[in-house]
VMD Tcl script that draws the C-alpha trace (Angstrom):
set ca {
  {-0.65 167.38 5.92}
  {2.51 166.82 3.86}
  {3.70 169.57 0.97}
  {4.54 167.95 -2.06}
  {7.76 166.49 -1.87}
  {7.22 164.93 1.27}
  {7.96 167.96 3.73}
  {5.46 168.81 6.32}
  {4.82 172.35 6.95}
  {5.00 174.15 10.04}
  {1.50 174.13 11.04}
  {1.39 170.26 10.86}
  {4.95 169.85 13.04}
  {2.85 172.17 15.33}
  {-0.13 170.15 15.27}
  {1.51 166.84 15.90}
  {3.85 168.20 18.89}
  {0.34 169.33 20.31}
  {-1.23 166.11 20.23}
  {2.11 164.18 21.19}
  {2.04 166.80 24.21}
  {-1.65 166.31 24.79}
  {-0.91 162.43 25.07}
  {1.58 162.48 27.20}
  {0.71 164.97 29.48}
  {-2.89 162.71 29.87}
  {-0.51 158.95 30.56}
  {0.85 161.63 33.15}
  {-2.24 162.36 34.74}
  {-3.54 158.49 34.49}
  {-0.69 157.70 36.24}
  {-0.65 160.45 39.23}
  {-4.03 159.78 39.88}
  {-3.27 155.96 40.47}
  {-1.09 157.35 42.93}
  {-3.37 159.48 44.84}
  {-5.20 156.66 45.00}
  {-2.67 154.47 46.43}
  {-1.31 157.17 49.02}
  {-5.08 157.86 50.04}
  {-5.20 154.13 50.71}
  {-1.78 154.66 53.01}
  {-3.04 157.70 54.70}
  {-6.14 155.40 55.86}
  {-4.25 152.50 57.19}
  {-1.88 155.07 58.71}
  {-4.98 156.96 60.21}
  {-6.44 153.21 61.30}
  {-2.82 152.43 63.26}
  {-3.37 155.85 64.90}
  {-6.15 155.54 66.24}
  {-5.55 152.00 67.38}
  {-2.68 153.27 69.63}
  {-4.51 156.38 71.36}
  {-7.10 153.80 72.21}
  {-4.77 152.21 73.49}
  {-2.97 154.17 75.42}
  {-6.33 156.20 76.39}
  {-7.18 152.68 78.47}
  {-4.01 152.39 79.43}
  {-3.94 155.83 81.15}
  {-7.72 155.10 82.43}
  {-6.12 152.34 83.97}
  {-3.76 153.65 86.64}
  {-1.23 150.97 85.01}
  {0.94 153.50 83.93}
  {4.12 153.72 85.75}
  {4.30 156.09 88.65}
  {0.77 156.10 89.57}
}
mol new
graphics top color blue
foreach p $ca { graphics top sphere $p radius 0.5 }
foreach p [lrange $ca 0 end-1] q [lrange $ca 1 end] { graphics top cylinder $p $q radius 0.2 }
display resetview
């Protein structure tokens, strides 16, 4: 990889910014999946709450306890 002397040529300086690239592009991607993952997990609970409330209120309204009426 190295010319004598000690000097790497261009095609090497090329090949290692490639894989240094490569690398960090992929911790990158490792990491923005992990959070996907964890606002997936969010949306849920979020979703969960939502529904928890419109049930809540759909009784509610059932009811006739609702002010007014």
């Amino acid at each position: 990889m190295s010319r004598p002397g000690g000097m790497m040529t261009t095609n090497s300086r090329d090949r290692l910014a490639l894989e240094d690239t490569v690398r960090s592009l992929t911790a990158e991607a490792v990491e923005l999946e992990a959070r996907v993952t964890e606002l997936r997990r969010a949306l849920t609970g979020i979703d969960e709450r939502m529904r928890t409330v419109f049930d809540a209120l759909d009784r509610f309204s059932r009811s006739g306890e609702h002010v007014g009426g």
